[in-house]
FINU-574788 format. One record per residue (C-alpha): x, y, z; residue in three letters. Coordinates in pm, whole numbers, padded with zeros to 5 digits, always signed. Layout:
XYZALA;...
***
This chain:
+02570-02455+00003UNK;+02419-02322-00315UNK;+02382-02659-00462UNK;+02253-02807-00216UNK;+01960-02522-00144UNK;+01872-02543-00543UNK;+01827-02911-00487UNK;+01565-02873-00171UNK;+01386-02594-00352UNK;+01369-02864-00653UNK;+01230-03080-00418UNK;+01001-02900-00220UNK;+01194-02941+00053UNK;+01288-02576+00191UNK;+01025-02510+00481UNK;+00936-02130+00432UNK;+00909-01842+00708UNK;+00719-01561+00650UNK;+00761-01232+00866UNK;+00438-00998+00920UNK;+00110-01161+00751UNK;-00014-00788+00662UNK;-00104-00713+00319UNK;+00211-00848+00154UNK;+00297-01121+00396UNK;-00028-01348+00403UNK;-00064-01354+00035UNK;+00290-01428-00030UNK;+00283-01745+00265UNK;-00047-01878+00089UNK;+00127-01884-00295UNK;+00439-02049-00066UNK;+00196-02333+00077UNK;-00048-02369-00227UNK;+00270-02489-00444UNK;+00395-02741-00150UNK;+00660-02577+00084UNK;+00534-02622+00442UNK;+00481-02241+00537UNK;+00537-02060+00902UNK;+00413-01722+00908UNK;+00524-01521+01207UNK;+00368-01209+01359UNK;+00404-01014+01677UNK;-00005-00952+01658UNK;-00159-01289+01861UNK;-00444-01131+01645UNK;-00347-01253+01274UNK;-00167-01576+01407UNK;-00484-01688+01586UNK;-00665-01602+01252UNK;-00436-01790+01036UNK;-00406-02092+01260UNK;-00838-02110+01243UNK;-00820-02076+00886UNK;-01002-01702+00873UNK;-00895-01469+00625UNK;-00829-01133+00660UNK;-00683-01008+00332UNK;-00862-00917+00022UNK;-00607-01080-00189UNK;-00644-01412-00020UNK;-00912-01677-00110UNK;-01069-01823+00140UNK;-01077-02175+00055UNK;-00740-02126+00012UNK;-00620-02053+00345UNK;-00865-02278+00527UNK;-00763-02597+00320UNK;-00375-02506+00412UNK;-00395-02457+00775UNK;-00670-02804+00735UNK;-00340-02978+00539UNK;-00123-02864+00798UNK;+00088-02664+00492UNK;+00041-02369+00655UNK;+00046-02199+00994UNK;+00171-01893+01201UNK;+00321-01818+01556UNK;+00442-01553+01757UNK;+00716-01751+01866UNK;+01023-01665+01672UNK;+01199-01944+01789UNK;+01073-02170+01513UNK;+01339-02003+01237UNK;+01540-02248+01395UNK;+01337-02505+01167UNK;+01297-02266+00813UNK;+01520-02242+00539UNK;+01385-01913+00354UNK;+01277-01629+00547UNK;+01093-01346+00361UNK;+01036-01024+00608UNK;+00735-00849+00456UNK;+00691-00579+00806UNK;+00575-00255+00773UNK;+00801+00045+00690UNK;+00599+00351+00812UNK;+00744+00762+00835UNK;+00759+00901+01199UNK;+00639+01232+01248UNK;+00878+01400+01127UNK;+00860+01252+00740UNK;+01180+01030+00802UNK;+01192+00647+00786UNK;+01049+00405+01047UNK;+01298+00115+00989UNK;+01184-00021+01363UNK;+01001-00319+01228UNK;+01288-00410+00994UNK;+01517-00369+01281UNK;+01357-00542+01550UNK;+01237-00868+01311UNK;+01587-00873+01232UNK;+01735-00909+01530UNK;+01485-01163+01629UNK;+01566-01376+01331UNK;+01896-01343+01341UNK;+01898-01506+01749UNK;+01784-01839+01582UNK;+01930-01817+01200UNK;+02107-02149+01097UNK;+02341-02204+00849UNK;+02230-02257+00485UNK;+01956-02014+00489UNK;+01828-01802+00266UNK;+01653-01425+00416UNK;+01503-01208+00168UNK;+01372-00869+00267UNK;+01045-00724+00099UNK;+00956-00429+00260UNK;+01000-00094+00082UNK;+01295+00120+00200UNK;+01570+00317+00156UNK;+01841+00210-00043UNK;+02134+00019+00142UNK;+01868-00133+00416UNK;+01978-00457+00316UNK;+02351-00455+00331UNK;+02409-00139+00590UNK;+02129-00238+00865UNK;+01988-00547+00808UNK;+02329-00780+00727UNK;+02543-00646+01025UNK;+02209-00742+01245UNK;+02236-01103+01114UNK;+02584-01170+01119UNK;+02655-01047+01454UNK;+02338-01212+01630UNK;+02399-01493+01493UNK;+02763-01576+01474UNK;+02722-01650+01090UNK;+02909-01454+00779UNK;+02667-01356+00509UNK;+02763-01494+00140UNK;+02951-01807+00313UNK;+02742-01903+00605UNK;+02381-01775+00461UNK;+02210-01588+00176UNK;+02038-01242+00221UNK;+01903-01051-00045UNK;+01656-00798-00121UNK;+01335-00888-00354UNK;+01075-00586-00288UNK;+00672-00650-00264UNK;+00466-00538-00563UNK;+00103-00556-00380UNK;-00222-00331-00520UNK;-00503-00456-00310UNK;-00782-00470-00536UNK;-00626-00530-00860UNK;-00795-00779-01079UNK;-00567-00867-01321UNK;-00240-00876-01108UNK;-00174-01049-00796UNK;+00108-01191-00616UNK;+00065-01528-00821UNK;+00163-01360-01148UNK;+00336-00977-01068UNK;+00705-00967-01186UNK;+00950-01014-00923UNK;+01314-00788-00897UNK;+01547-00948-00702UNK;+01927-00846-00593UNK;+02125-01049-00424UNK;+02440-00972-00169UNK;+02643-01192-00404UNK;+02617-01403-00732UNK;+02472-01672-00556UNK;+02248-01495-00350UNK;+02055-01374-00623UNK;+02023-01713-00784UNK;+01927-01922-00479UNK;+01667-01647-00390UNK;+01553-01614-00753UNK;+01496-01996-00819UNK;+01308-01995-00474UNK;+01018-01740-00646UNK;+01038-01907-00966UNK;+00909-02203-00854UNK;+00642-01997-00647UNK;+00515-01761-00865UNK;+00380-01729-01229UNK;+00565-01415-01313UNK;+00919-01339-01448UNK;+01214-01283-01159UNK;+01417-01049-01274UNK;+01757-01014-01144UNK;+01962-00732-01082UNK;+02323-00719-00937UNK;+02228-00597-00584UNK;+01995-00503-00316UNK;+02089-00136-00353UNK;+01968-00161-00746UNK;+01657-00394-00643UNK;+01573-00092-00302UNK;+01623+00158-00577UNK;+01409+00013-00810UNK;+01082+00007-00594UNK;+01158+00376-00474UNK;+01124+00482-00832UNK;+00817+00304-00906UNK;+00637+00466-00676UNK;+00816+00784-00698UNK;+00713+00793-01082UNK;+00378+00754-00987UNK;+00387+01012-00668UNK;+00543+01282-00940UNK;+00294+01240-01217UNK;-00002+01266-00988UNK;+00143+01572-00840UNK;+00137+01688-01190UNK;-00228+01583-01220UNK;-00369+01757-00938UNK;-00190+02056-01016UNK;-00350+02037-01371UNK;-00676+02007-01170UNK;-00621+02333-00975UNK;-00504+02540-01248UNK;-00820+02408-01496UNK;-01020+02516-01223UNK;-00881+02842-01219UNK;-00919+02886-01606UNK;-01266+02685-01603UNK;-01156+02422-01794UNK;-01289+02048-01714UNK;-00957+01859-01634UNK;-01092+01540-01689UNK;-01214+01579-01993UNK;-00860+01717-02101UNK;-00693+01421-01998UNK;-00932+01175-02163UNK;-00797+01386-02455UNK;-00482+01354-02410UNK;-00488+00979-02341UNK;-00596+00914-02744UNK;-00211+00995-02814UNK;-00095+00618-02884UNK;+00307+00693-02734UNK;+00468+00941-02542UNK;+00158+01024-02248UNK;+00046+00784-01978UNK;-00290+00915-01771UNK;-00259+00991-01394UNK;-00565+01172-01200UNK;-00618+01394-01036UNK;-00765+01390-00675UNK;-00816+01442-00261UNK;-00452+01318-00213UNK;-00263+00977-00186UNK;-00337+00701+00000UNK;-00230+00337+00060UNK;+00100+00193+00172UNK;+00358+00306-00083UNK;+00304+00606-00299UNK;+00262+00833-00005UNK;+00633+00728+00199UNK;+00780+00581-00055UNK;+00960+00881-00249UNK;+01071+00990+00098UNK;+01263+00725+00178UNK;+01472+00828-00081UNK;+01475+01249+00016UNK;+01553+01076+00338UNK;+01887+00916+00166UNK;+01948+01101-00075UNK;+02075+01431+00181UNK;+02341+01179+00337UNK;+02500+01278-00023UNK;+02440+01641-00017UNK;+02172+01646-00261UNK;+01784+01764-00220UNK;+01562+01620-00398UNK;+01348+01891-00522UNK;+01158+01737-00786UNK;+01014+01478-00579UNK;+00968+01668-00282UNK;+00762+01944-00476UNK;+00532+01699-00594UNK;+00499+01568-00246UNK;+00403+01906-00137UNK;+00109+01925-00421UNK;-00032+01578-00337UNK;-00007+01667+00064UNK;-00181+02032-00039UNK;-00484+01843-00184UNK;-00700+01754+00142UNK;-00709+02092+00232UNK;-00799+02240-00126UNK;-01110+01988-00121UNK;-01191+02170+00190UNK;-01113+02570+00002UNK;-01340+02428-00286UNK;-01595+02311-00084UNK;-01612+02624+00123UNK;-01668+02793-00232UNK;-01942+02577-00282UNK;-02078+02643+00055UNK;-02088+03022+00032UNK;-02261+03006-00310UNK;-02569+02886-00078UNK;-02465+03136+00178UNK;-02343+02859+00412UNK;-02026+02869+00598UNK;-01826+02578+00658UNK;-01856+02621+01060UNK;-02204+02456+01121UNK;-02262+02292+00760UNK;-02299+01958+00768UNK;-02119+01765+00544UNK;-02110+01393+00397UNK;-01818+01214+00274UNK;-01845+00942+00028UNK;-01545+00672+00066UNK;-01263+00672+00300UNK;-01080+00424+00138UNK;-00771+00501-00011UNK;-00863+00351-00343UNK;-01184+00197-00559UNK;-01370-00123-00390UNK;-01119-00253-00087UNK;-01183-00187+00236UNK;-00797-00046+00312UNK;-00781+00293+00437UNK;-00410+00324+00510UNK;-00332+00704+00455UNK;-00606+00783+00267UNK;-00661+01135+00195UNK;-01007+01084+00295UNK;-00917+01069+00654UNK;-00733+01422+00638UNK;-01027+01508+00435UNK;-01282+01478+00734UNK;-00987+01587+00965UNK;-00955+02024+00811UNK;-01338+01985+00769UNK;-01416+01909+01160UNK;-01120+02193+01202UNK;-01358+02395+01058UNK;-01685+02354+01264UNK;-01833+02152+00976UNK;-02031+01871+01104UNK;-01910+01536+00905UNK;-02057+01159+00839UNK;-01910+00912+00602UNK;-02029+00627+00428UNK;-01826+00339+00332UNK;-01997+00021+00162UNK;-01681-00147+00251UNK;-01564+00033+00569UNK;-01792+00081+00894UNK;-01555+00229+01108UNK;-01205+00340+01115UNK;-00904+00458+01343UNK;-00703+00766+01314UNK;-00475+00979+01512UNK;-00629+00742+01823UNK;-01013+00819+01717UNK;-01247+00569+01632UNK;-01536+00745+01356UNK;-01858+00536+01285UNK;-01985+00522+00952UNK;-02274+00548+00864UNK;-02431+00165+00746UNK;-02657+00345+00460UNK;-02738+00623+00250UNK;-03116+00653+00112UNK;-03329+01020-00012UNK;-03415+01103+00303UNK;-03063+01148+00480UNK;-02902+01279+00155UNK;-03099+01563+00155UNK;-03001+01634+00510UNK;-02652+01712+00422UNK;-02574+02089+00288UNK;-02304+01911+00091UNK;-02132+01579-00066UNK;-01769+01499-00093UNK;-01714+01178-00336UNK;-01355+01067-00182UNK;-01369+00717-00362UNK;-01491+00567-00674UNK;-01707+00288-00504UNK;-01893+00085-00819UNK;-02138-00003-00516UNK;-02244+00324-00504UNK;-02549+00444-00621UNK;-02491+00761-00797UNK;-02776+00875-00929UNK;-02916+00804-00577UNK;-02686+01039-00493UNK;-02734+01349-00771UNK;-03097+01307-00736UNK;-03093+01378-00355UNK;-02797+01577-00252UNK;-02848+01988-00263UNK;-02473+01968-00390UNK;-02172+01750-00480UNK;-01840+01772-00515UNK;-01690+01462-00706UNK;-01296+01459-00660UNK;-01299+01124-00860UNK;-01522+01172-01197UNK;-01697+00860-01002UNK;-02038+01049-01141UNK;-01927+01099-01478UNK;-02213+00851-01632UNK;-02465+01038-01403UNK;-02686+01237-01665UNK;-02816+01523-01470UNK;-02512+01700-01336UNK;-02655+02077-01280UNK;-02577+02014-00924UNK;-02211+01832-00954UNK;-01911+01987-00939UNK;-01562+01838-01090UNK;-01227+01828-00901UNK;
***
């Protein structure tokens, strides 16, 4: 079986399936097609598929031109009907992998794609999961699924293995075209059929490990090393504003070291789809072996804290003017979760706006990139400008996200007050009425 997969990946002649075309799945189907495996993306969300199959884009990863010329060449299209596994020979499941409300993993999506797949999986394929989880997904939930839906023994019958998704929406420099790949197989030759697959996909190096649990691992502590040192960042940030001290300007000093310091910011919280759940997926595990993780979970309580410490500083602000919160009217400046994308997946902005209207304060946003946005079951308008005239309206401003399509000084020259979280007016020469994070 191995020898014979290695030979139709040689030849372009594995037909791939992608599950969920969100933010990982779309791009990763598009590199798939653009190189010459025929491509099936499937979705539950009529939504995307209808999208794909037109040839519109919906990801800011994804060209265009790309995507219309593959679904023209007939390389590429999506469906709702997971019947068609029956026809692919790699599946990569790229679903979601939320927290409930209660902080604990949402492994629904993994669950439910798998036991779709696994209805119509034929012999001599190869699955490979990608979404972020705990560690032991792969072999504990997701092999069990596969082999007893579909009659089949993993490592004889089919390959599984887990590779996970390294996606920044927004990033110039790295895509999925050229991001390393980690992959772990369930098996010797798991890893190697799965592994040649990306290497003739993607631009950068597959690195293999000896197992899914080392490859789940892996991802958890990427973004777990980032959720830590950002807690450490913001609580820099409070205690420099405690002591007066600029934190910004400390870290830029501490960056000149050339080894031994790597600078993380402070700011309103985290956002996006990985550094906020990611670290508890492993908490989550990691008390199924007696052990709390108090290092991560401290941090988590530091980053969580920050939404409503923009709100304590900002009522600080407020009463300088003799202002309360109840009644002020506020504006918020970005509610996406990071600098120029229009993704607002947990981003602290949201919470932001949330302890504010708690408050009484009266809130607008404005977005360049987002015009409205859901939460908790709301829908909040944006507004579609900013110029003097409404600036000056506001009692005070809120920078949530470094836009570059925002006009700063616009923004200093008008505003009674502002309260930058993100050093995004740092080049803004007049600063008597800006205050730091």
């Amino acid at each position: 079986m191995k020898q014979e997969l290695l030979k139709k990946i040689e030849n372009k002649e594995i037909v791939v399936g992608v599950v969920g075309l969100g933010y990982v799945g779309l791009p990763l189907a598009v590199e798939k097609a653009k190189v010459g495996y025929k491509t099936i993306g499937f979705d539950v969300q009529e939504q995307k598929v209808n999208m794909v199959n037109e040839g519109h884009n919906y990801i800011g990863d994804v060209v265009d031109d790309d995507l219309e010329r593959l679904v023209k060449e007939k390389i590429l299209s999506a469906t709702s009907d997971f019947s068609f596994i029956q026809d692919v020979d790699f599946i990569a499941i790229c679903v979601p992998t939320p927290l409930d409300a209660y902080q604990q993993p949402d492994i629904s999506y993994v669950k439910n794609s798998s036991v779709e797949i696994s209805k119509y999986l034929k012999k001599g394929t190869i699955v490979v999961l990608e979404s972020t989880t705990y560690p032991g997904t792969t072999e504990e939930l997701i092999m069990p699924i596969l082999e007893e839906g579909s009659g089949l023994k993993c490592g004889e019958d089919f390959y599984l293995a887990f590779s996970p998704e390294r996606v920044d929406p927004g990033n110039l420099i790295y895509k999925t075209k050229n991001t390393p790949k980690v992959i772990g197989g369930v098996g010797k030759d798991a890893t190697e059929v799965a592994a040649a697959m990306y290497r003739h996909v993607l631009q950068g190096d597959v690195y293999e490990v000896s197992s899914p649990k080392v490859a789940e691992m892996e991802k958890i502590l990427e973004n777990t090393y980032r959720n830590i040192n950002i807690g450490l960042a913001n609580e820099m940030a409070i205690i420099c504003d405690k002591m007066g001290i600029n934190v910004w300007e400390v870290i830029d000093a501490a960056k000149t070291k050339p080894y031994g310091f790597q600078a993380f910011y402070p700011g309103p919280g985290l956002g996006g789809h990985c550094i906020p759940l990611d670290p508890y997926y492993l908490t989550w595990k990691a008390r199924e072996y007696d052990y709390h993780t108090k290092l991560i979970e401290t941090s988590g309580e530091i980053n969580n804290y920050m939404p409503q410490y923009v709100v304590e500083r900002s009522s600080r602000i407020l009463n300088r003017y003799k202002k309360a919160l109840n009644g002020s009217k506020i504006l918020i400046l970005g509610v996406a979760y990071k600098q120029d994308i229009d993704d607002y997946r947990e981003s602290p902005a949201l919470k932001v706006i949330e302890n504010f209207e708690n408050e009484g304060s009266v809130v607008d946003y404005y977005d360049p990139y987002i015009f409205e946005y859901k939460y908790k079951g709301n829908v909040k308008q944006g507004l579609k400008e900013i110029n003097e005239q409404m600036l000056k309206q506001y009692d005070l401003v809120v920078v949530t996200a470094m836009h570059t399509k925002m006009d700063y000084n616009l923004v200093q020259k008008h505003s009674i007050y502002v309260f930058d979280t993100k050093n995004a007016m740092k080049d803004v020469k007049d600063r008597i009425n800006i205050e730091l994070l």
